[in-house]
C-alpha positions as CSV (number, residue, x, y, z in Angstrom):
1,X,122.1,102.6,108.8
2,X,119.7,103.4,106.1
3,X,122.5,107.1,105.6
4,X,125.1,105.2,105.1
5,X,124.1,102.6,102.2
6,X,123.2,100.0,104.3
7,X,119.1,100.0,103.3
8,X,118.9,96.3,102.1
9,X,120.1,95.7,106.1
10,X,118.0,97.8,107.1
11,X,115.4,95.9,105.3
12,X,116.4,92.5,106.4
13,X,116.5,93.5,110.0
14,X,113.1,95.0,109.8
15,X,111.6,92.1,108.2
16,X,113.8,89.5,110.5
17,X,112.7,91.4,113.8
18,X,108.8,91.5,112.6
19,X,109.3,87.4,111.8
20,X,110.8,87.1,115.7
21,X,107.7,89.4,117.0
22,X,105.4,87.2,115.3
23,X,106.8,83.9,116.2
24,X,107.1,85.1,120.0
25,X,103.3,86.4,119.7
26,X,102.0,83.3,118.5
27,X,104.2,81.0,120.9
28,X,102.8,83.5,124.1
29,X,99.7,83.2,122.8
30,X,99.2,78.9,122.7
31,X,101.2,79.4,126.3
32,X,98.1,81.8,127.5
33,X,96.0,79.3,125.8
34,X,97.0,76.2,127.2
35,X,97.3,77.7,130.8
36,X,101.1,76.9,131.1
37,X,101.8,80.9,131.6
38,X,99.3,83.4,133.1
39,X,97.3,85.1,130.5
40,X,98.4,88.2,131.6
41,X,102.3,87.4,130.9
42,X,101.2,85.9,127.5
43,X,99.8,89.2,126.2
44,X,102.1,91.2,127.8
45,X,105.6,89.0,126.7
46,X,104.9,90.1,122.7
47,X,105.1,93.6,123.8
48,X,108.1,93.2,126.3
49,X,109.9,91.4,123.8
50,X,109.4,94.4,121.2
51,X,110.6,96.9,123.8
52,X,113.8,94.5,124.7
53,X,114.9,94.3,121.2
54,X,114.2,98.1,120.1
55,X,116.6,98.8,123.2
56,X,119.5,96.5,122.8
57,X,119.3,97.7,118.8
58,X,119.2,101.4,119.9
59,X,121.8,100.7,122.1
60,X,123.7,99.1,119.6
61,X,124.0,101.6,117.4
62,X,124.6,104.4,119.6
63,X,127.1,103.1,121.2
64,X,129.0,101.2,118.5
């Protein structure tokens, strides 16, 4: 995106996606805390969500 103009997106979605990460690691984290998911899942679910959204992005834009 960032070749074709579009580096104020590029921004946006960088700084949107780190606000998502954040919210889904702190959410996972009172989960873990709290005993309502395994601890386990509740480190693990910050990373996994990472990984899911890095994938359906770089599918995204490889396939159109």
């Amino acid at each position: 995106p960032a070749r074709r103009g579009g580096v104020g997106q590029a921004l946006a979605g960088g700084v949107s996606s780190g606000f998502v990460l954040f919210m889904v690691s702190q959410v996972a984290g009172q989960f873990g805390k709290s005993g309502a998911l395994p601890v386990g899942l509740a480190a693990w679910a910050p990373a996994a969500a990472g990984m899911m959204l890095a994938l359906a992005l770089l599918l995204h834009l490889e396939d159109g």
